[in-house]
Structure formats: structure tokens, C-alpha cells
mmCIF file of the protein (N, C-alpha, C, O) and its ligand, coordinates in Angstrom:
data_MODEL
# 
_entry.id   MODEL 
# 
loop_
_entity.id 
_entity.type 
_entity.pdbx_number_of_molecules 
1 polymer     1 
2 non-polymer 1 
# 
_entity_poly.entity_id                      1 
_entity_poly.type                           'polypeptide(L)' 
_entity_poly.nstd_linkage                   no 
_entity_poly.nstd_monomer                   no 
_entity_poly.pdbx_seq_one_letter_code       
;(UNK)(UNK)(UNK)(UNK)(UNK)(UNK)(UNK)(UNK)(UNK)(UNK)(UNK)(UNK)(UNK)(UNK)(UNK)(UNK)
(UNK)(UNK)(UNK)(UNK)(UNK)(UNK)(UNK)(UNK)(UNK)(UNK)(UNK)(UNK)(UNK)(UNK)(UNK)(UNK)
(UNK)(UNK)(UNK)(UNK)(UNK)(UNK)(UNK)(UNK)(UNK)(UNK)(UNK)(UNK)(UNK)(UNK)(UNK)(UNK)
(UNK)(UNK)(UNK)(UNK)(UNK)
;
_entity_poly.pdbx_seq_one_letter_code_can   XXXXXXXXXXXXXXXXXXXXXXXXXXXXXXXXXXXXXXXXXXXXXXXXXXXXX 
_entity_poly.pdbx_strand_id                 A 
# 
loop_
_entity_poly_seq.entity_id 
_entity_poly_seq.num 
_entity_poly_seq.mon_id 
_entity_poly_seq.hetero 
1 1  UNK n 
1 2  UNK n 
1 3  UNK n 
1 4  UNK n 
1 5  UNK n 
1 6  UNK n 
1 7  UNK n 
1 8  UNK n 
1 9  UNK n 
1 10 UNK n 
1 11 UNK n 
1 12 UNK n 
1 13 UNK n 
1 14 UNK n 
1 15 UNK n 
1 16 UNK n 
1 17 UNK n 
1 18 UNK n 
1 19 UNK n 
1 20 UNK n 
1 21 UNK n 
1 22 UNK n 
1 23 UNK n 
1 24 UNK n 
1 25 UNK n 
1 26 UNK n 
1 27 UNK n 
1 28 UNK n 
1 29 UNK n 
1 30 UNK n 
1 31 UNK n 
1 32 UNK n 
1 33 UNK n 
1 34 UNK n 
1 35 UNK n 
1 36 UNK n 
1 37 UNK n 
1 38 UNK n 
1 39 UNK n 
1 40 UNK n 
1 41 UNK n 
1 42 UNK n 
1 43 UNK n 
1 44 UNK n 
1 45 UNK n 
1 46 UNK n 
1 47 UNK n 
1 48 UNK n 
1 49 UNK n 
1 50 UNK n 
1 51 UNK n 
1 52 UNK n 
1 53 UNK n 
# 
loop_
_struct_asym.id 
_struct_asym.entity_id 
A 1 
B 2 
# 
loop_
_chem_comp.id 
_chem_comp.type 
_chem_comp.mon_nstd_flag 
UNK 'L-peptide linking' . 
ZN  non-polymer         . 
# 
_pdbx_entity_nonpoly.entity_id   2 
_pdbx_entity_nonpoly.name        ? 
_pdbx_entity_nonpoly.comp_id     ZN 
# 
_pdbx_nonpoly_scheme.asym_id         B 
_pdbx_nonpoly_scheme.entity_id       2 
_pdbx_nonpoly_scheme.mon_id          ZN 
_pdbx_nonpoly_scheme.ndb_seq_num     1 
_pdbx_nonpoly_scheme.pdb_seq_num     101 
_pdbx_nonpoly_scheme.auth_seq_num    101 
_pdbx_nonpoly_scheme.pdb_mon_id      ZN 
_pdbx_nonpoly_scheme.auth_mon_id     ZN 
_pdbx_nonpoly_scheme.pdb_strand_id   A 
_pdbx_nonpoly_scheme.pdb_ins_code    . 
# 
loop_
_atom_site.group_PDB 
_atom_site.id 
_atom_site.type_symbol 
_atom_site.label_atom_id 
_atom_site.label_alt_id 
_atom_site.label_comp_id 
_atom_site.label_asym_id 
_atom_site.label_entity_id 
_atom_site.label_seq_id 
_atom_site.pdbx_PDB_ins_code 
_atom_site.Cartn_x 
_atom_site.Cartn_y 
_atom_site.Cartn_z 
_atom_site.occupancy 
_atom_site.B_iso_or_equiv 
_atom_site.pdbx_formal_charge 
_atom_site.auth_seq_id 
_atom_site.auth_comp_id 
_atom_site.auth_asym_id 
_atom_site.auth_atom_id 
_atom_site.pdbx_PDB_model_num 
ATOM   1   N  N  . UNK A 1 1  ? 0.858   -1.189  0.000   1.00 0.00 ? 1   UNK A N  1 
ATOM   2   C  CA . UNK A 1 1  ? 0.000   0.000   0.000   1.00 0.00 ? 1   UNK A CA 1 
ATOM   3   C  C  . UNK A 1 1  ? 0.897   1.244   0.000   1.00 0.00 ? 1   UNK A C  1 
ATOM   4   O  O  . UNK A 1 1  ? 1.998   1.168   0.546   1.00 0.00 ? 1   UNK A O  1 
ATOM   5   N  N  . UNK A 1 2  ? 0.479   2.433   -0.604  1.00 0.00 ? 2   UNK A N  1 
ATOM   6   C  CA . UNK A 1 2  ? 1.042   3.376   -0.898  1.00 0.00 ? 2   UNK A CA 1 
ATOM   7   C  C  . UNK A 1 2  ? 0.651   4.426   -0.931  1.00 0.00 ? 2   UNK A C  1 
ATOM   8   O  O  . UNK A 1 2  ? -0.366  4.564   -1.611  1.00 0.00 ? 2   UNK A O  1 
ATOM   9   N  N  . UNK A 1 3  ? 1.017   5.241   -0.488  1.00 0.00 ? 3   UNK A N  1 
ATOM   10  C  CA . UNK A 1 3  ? 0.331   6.680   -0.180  1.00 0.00 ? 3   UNK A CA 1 
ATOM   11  C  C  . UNK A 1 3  ? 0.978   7.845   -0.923  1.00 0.00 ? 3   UNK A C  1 
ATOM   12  O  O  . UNK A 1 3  ? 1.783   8.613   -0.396  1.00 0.00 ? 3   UNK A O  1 
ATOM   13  N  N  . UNK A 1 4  ? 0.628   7.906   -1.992  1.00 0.00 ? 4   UNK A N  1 
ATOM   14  C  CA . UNK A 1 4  ? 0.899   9.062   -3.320  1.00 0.00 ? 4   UNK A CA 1 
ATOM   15  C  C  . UNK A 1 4  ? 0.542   10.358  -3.053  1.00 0.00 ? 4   UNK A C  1 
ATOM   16  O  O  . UNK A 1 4  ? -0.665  10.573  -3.156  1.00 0.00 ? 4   UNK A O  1 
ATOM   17  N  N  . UNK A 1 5  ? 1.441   11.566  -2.647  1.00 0.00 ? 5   UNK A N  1 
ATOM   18  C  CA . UNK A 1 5  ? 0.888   12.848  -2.835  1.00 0.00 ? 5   UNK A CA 1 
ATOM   19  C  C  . UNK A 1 5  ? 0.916   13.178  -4.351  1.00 0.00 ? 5   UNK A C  1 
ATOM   20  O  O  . UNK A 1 5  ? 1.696   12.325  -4.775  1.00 0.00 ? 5   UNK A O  1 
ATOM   21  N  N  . UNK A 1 6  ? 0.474   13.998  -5.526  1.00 0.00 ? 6   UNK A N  1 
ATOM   22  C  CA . UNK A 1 6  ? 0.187   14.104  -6.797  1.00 0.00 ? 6   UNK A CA 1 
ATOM   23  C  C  . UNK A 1 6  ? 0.096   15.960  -6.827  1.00 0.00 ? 6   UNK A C  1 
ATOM   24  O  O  . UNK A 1 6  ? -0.435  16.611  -5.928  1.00 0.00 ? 6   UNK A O  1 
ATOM   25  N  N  . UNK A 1 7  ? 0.514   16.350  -7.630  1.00 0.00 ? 7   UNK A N  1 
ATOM   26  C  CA . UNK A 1 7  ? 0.479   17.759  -8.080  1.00 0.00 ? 7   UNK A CA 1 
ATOM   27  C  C  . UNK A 1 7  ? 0.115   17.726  -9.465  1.00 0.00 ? 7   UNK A C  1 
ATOM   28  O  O  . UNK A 1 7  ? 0.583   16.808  -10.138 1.00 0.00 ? 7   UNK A O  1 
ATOM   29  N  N  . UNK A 1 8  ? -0.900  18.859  -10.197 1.00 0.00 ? 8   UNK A N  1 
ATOM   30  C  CA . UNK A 1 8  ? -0.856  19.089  -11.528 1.00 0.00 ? 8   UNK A CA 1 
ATOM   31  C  C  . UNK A 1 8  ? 0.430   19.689  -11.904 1.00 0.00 ? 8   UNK A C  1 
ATOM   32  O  O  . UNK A 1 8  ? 1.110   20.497  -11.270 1.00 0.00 ? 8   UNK A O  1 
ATOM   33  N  N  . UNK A 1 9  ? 0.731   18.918  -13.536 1.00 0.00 ? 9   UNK A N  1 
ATOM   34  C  CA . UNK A 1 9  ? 1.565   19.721  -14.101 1.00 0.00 ? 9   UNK A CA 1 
ATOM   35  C  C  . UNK A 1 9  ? 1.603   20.629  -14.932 1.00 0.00 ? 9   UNK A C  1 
ATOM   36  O  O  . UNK A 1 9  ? 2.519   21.007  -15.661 1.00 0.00 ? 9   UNK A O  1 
ATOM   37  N  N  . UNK A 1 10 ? -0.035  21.181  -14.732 1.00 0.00 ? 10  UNK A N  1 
ATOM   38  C  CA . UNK A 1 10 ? 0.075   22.859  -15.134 1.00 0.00 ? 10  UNK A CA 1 
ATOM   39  C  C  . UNK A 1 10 ? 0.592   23.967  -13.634 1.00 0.00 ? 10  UNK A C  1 
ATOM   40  O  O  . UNK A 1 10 ? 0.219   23.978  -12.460 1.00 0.00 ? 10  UNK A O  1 
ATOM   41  N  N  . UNK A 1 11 ? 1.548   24.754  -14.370 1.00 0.00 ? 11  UNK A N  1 
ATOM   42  C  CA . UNK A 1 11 ? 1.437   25.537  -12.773 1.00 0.00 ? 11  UNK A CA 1 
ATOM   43  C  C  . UNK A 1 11 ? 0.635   26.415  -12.838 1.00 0.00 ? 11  UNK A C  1 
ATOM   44  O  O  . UNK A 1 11 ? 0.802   27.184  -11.891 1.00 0.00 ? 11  UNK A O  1 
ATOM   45  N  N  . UNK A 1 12 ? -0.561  26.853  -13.788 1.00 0.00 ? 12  UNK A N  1 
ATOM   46  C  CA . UNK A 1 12 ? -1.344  27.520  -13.224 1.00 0.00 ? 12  UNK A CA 1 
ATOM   47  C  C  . UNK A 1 12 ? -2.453  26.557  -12.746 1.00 0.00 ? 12  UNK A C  1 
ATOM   48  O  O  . UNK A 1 12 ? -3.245  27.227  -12.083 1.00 0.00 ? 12  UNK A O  1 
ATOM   49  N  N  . UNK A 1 13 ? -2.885  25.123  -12.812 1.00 0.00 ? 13  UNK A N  1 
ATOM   50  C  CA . UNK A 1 13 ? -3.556  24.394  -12.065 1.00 0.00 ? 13  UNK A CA 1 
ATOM   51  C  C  . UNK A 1 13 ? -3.050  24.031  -10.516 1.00 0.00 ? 13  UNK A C  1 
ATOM   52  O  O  . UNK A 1 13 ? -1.992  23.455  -10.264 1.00 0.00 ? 13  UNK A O  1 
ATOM   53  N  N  . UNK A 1 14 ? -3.966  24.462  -9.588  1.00 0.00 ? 14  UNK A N  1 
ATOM   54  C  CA . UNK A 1 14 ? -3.179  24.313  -7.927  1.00 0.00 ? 14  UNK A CA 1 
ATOM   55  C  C  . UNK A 1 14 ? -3.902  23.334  -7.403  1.00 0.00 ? 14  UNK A C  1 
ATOM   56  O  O  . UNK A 1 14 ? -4.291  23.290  -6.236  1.00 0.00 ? 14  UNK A O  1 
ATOM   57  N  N  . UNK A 1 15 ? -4.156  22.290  -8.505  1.00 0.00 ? 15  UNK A N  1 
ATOM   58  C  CA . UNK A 1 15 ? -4.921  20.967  -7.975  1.00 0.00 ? 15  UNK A CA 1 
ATOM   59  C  C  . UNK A 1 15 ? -3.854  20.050  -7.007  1.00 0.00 ? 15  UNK A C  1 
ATOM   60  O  O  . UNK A 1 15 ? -2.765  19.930  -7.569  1.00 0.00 ? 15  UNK A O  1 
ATOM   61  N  N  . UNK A 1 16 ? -3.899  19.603  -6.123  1.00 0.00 ? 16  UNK A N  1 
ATOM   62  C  CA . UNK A 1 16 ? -3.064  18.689  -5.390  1.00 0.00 ? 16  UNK A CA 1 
ATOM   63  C  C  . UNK A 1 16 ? -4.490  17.465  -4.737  1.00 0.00 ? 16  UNK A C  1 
ATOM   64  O  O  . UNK A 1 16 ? -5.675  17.747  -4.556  1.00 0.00 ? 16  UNK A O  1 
ATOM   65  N  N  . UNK A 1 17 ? -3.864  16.277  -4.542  1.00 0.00 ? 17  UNK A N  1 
ATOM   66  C  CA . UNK A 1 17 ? -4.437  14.951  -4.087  1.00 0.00 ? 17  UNK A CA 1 
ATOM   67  C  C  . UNK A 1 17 ? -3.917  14.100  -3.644  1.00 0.00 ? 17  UNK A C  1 
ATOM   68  O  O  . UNK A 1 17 ? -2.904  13.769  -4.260  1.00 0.00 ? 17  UNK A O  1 
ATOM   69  N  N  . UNK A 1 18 ? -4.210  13.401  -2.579  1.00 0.00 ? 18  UNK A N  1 
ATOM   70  C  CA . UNK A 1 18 ? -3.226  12.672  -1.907  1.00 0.00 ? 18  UNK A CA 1 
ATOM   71  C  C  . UNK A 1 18 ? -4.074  11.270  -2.339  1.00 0.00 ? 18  UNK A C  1 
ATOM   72  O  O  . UNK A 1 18 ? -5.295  11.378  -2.219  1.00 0.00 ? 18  UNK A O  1 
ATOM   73  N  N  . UNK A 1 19 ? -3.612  10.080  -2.787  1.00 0.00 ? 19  UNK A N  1 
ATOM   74  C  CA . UNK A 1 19 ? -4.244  9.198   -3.630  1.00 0.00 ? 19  UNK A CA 1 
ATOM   75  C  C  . UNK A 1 19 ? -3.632  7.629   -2.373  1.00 0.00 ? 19  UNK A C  1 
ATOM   76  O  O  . UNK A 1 19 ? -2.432  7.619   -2.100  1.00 0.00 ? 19  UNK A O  1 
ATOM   77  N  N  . UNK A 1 20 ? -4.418  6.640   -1.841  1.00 0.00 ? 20  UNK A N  1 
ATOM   78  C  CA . UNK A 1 20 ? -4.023  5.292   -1.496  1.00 0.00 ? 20  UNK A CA 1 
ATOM   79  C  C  . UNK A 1 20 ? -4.081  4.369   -2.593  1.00 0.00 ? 20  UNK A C  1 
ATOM   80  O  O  . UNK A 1 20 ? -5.127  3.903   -3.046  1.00 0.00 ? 20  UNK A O  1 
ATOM   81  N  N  . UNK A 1 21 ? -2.677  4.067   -3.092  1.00 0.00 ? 21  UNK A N  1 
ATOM   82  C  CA . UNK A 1 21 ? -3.288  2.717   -4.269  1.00 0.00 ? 21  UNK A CA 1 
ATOM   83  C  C  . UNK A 1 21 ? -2.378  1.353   -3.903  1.00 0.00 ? 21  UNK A C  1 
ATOM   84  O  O  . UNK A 1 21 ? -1.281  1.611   -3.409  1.00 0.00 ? 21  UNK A O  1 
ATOM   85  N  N  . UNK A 1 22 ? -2.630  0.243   -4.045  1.00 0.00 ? 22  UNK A N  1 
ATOM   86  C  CA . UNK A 1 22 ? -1.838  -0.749  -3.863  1.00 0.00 ? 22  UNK A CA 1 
ATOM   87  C  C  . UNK A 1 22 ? -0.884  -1.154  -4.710  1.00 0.00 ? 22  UNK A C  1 
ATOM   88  O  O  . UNK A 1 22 ? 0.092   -1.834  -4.396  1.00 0.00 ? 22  UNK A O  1 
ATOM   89  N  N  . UNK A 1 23 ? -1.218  -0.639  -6.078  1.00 0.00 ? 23  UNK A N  1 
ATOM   90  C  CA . UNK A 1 23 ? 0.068   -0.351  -7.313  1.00 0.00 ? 23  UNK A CA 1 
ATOM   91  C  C  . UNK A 1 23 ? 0.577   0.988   -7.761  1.00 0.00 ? 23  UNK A C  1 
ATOM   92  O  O  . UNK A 1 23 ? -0.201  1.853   -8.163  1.00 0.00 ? 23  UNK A O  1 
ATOM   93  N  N  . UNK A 1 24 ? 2.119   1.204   -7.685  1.00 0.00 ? 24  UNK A N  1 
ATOM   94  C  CA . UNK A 1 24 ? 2.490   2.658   -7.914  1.00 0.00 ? 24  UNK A CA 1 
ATOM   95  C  C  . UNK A 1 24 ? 2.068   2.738   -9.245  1.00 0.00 ? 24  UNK A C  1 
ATOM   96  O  O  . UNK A 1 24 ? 2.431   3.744   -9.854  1.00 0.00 ? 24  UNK A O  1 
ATOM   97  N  N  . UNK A 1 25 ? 0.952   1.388   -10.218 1.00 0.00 ? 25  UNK A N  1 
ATOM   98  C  CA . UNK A 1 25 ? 1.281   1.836   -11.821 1.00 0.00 ? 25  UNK A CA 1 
ATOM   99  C  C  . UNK A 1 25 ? -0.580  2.484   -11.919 1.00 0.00 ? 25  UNK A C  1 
ATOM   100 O  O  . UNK A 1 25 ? -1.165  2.860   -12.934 1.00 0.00 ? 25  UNK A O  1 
ATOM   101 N  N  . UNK A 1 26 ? -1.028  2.428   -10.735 1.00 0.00 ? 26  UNK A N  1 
ATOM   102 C  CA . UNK A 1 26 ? -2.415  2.786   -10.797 1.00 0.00 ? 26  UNK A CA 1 
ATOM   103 C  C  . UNK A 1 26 ? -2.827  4.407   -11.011 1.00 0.00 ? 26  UNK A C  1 
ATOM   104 O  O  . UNK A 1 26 ? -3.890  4.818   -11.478 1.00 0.00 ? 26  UNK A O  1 
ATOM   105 N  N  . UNK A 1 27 ? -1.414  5.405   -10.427 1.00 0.00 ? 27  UNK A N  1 
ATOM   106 C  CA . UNK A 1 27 ? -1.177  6.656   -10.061 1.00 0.00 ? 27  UNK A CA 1 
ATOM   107 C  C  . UNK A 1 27 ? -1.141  6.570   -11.765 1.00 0.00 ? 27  UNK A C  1 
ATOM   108 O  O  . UNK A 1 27 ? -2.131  7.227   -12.085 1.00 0.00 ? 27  UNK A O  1 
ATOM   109 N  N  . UNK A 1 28 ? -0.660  6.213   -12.688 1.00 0.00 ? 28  UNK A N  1 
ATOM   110 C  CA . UNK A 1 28 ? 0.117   6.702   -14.235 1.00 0.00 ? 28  UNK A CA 1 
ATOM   111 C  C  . UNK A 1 28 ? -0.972  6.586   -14.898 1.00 0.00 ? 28  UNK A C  1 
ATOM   112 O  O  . UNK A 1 28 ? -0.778  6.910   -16.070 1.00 0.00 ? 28  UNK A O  1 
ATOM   113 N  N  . UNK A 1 29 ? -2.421  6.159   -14.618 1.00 0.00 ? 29  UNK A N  1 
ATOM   114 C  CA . UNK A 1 29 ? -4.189  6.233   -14.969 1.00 0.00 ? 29  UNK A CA 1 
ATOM   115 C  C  . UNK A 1 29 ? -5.011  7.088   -14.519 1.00 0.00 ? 29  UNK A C  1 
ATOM   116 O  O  . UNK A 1 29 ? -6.231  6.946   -14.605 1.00 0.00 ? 29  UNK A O  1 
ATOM   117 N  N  . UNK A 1 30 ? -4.182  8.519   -13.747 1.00 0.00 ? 30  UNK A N  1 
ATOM   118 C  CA . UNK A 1 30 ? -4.957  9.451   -13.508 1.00 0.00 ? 30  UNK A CA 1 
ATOM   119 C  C  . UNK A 1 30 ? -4.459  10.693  -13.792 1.00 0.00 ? 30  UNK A C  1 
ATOM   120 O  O  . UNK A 1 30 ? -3.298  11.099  -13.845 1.00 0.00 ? 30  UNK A O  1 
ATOM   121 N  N  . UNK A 1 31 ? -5.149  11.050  -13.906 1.00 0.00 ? 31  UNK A N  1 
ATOM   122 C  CA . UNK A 1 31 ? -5.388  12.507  -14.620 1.00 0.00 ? 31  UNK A CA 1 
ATOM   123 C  C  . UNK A 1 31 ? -6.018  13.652  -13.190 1.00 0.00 ? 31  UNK A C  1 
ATOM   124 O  O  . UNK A 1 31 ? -6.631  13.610  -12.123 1.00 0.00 ? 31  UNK A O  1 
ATOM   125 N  N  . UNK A 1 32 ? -5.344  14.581  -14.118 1.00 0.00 ? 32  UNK A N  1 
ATOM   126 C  CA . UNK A 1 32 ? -5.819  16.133  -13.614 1.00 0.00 ? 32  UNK A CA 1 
ATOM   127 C  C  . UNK A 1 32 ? -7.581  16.339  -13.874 1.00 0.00 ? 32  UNK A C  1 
ATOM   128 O  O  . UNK A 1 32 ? -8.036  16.003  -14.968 1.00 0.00 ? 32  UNK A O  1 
ATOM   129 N  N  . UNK A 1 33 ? -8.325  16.794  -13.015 1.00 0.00 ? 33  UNK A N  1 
ATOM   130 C  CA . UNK A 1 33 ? -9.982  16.987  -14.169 1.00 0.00 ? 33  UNK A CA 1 
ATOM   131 C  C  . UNK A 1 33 ? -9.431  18.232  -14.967 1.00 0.00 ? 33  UNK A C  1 
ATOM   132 O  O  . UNK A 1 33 ? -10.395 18.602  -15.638 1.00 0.00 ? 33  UNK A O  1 
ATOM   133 N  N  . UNK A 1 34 ? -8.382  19.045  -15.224 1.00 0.00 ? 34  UNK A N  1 
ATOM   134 C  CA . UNK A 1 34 ? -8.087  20.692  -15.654 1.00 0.00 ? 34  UNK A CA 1 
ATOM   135 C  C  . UNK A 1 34 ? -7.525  19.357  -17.167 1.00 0.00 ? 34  UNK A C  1 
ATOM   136 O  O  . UNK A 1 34 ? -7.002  19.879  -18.152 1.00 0.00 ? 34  UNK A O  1 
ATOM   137 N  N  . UNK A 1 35 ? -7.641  18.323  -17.170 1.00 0.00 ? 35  UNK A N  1 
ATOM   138 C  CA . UNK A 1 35 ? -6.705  17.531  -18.745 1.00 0.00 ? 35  UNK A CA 1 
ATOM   139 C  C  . UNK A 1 35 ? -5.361  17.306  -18.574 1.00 0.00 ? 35  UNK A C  1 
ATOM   140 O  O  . UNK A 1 35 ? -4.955  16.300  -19.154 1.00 0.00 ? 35  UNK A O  1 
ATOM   141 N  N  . UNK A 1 36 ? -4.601  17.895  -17.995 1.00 0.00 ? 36  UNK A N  1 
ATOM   142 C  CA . UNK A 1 36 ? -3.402  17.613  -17.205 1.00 0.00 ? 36  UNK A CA 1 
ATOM   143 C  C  . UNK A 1 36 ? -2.641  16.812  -16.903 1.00 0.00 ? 36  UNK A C  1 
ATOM   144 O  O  . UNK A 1 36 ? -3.464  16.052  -16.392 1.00 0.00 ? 36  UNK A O  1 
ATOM   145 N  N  . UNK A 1 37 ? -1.335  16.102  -16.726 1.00 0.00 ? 37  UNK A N  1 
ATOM   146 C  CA . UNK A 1 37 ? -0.624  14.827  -15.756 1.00 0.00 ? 37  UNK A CA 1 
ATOM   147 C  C  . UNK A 1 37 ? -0.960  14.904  -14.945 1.00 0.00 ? 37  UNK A C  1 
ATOM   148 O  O  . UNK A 1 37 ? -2.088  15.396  -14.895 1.00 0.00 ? 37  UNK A O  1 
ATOM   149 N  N  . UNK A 1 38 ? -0.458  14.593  -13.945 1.00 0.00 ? 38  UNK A N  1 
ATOM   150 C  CA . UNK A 1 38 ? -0.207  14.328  -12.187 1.00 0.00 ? 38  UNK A CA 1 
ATOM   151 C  C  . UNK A 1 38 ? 1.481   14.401  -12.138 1.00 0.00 ? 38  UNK A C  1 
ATOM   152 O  O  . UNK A 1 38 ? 2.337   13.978  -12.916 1.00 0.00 ? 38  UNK A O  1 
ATOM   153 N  N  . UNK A 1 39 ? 1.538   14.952  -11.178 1.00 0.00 ? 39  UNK A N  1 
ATOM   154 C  CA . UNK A 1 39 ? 3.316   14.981  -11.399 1.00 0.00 ? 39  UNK A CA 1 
ATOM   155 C  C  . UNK A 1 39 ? 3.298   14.401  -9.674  1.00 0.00 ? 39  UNK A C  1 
ATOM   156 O  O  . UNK A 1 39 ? 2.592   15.104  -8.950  1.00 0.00 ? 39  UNK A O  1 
ATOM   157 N  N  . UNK A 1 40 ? 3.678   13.754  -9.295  1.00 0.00 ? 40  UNK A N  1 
ATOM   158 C  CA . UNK A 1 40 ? 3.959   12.549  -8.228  1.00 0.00 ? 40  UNK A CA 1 
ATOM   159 C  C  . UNK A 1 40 ? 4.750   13.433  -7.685  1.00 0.00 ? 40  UNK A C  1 
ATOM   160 O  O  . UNK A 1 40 ? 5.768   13.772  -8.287  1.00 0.00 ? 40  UNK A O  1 
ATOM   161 N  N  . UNK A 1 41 ? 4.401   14.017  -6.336  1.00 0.00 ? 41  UNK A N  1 
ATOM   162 C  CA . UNK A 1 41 ? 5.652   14.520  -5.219  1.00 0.00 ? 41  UNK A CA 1 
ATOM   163 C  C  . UNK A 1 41 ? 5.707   14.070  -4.520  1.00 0.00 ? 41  UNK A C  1 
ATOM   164 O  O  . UNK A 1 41 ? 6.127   14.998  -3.830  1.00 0.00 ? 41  UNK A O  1 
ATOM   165 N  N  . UNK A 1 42 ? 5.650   13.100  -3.715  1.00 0.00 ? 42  UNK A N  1 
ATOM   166 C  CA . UNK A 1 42 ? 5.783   12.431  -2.501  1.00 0.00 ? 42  UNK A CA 1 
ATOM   167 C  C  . UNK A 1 42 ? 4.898   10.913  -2.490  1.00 0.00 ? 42  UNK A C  1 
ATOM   168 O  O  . UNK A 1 42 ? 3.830   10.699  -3.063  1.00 0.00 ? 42  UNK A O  1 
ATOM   169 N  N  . UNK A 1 43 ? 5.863   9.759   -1.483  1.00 0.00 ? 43  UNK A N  1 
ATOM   170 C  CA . UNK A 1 43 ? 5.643   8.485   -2.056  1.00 0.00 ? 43  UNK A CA 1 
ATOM   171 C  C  . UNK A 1 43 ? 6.263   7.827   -0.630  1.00 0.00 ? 43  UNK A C  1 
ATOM   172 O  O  . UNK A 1 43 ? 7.398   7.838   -0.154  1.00 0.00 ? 43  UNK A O  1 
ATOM   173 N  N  . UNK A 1 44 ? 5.027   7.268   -0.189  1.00 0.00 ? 44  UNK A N  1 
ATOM   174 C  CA . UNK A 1 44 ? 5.129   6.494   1.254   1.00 0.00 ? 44  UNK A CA 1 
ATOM   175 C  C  . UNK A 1 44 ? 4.537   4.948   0.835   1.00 0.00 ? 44  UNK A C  1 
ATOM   176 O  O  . UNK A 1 44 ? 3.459   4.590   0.362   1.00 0.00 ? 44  UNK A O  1 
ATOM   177 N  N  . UNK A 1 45 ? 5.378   4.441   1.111   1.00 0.00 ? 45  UNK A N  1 
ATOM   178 C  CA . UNK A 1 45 ? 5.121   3.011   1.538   1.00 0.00 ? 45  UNK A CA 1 
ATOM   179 C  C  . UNK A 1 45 ? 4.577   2.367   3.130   1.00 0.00 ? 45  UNK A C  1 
ATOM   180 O  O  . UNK A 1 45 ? 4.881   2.807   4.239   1.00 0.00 ? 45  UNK A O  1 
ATOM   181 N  N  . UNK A 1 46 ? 3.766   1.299   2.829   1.00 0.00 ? 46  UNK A N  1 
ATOM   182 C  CA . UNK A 1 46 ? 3.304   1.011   4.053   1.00 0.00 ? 46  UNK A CA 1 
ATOM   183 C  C  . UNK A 1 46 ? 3.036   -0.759  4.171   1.00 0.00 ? 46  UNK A C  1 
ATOM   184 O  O  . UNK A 1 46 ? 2.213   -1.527  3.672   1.00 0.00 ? 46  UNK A O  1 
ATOM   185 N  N  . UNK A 1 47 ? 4.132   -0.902  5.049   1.00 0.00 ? 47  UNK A N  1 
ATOM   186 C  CA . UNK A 1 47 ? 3.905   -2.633  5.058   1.00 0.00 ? 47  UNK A CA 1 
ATOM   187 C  C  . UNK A 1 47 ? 2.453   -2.953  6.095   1.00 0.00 ? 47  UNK A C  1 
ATOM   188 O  O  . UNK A 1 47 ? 2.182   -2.117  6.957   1.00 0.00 ? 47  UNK A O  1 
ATOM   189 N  N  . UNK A 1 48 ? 1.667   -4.067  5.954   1.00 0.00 ? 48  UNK A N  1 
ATOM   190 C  CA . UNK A 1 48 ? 0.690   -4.194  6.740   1.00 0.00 ? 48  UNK A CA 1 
ATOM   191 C  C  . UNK A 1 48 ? 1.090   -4.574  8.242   1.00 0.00 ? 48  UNK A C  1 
ATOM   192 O  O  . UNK A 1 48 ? 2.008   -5.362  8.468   1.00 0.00 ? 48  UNK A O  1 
ATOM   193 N  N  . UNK A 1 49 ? 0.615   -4.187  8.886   1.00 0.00 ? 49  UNK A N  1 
ATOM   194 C  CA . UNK A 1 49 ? 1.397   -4.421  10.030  1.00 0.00 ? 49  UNK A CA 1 
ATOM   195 C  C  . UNK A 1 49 ? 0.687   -5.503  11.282  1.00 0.00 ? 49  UNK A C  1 
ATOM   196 O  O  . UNK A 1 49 ? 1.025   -5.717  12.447  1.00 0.00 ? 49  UNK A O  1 
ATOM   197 N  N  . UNK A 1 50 ? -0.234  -5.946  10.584  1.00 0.00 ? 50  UNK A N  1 
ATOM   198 C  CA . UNK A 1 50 ? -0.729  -7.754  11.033  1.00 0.00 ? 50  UNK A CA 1 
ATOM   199 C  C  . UNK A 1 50 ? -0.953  -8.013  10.226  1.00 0.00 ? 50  UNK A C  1 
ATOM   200 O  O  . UNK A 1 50 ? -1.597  -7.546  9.286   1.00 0.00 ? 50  UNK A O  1 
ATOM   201 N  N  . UNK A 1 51 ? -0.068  -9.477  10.588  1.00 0.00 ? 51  UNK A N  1 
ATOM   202 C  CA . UNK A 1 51 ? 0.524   -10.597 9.232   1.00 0.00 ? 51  UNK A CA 1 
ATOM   203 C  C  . UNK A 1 51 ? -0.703  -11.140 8.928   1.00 0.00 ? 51  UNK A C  1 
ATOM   204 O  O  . UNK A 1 51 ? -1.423  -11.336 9.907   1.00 0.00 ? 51  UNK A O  1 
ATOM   205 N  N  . UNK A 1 52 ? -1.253  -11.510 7.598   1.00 0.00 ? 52  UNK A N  1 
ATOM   206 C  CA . UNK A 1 52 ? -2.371  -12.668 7.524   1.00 0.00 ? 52  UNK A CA 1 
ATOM   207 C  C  . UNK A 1 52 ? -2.432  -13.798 7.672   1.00 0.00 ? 52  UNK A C  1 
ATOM   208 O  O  . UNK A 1 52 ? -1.698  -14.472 6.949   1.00 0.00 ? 52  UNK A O  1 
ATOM   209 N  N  . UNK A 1 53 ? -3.299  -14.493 8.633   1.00 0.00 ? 53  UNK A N  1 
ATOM   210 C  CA . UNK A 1 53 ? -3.065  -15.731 8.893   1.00 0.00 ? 53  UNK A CA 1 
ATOM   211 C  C  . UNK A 1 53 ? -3.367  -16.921 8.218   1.00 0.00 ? 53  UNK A C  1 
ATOM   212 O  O  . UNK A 1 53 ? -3.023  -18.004 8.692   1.00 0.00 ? 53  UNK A O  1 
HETATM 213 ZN ZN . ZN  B 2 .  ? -4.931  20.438  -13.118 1.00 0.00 2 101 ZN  A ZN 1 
# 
């Protein structure tokens, strides 16, 4: 699990979103609503922290 902060890469768009996905390739399928990229600034990982039994 992964915790994606995202910025548009228009700089006059001041859209920002902080996104949970379980694949970093899920972030590269979203879009700005302004038509835009996402330009990825920040990127946390998170191991589960009870094991499944
Ligand atoms: Zn935008």
C-alpha cells in the first residue's frame, strides 16, 4: 500500500491529491480533471502491520 501525494503539471492548475493505491502503476491512470498529468511529489510506503493468517 502506498500513499501518493500528486500535483498538476500545469502551474497555473493548484490541484493537489493525496491518492491510497496498492500499485504505484495505478497513479500513471490518472489525470488532472483541468486535462493535465499528475506529477507525483511524494511516495510512502506502508507494510501491513498484522501478518495474515
Ligand atoms: Zn490540473
Amino acid at each position: 500500500m502506498f500513499q501518493v501525494e500528486l500535483v498538476c503539471s500545469d502551474p497555473r492548475c493548484d490541484a493537489e491529491l493525496t491518492l491510497w493505491v496498492d500499485e504505484l502503476g495505478e497513479v500513471d491512470a490518472i489525470a488532472c480533471e483541468c486535462g493535465h498529468g499528475l506529477v507525483t511529489v511524494r511516495i510512502e510506503g506502508f507494510e501491513p502491520v498484522l501478518a495474515a493468517v
